[in-house]
C-alpha positions in Angstrom: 98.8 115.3 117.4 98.4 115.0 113.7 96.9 112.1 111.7 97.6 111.5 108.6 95.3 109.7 105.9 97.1 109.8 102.6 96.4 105.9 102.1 93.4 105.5 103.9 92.1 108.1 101.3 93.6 106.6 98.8 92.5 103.1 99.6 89.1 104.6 99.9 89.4 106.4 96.3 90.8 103.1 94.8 87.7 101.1 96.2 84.7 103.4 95.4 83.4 101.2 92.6 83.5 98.0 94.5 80.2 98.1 95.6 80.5 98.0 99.0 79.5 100.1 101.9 82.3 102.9 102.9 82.1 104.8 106.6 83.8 108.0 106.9 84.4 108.2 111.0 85.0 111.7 112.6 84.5 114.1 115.1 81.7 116.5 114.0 82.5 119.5 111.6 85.6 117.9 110.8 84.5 117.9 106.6 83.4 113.9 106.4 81.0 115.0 104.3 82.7 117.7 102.0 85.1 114.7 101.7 82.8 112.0 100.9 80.9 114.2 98.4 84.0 115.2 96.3 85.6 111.8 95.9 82.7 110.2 94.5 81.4 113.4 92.5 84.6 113.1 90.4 83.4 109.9 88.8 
């Protein structure tokens, strides 16, 4: 089973200036973090 989150992550890179509070939901070891880290480092 694959899931694939092109637009959530693009929804999520889209609204990371809107002040709000984002949650990055997972299994552990999965890279949430690596993720999370490198989206909003680029700014």
């Amino acid at each position: 089973m694959e899931i694939k989150g092109d637009a959530y992550l693009q929804q999520l890179i889209e609204r990371k200036t809107n002040g709000s509070i984002k949650v990055i939901a997972g299994i552990r070891r999965c890279g949430k973090s690596y993720l999370f880290f490198n989206i909003f480092n680029e700014c």
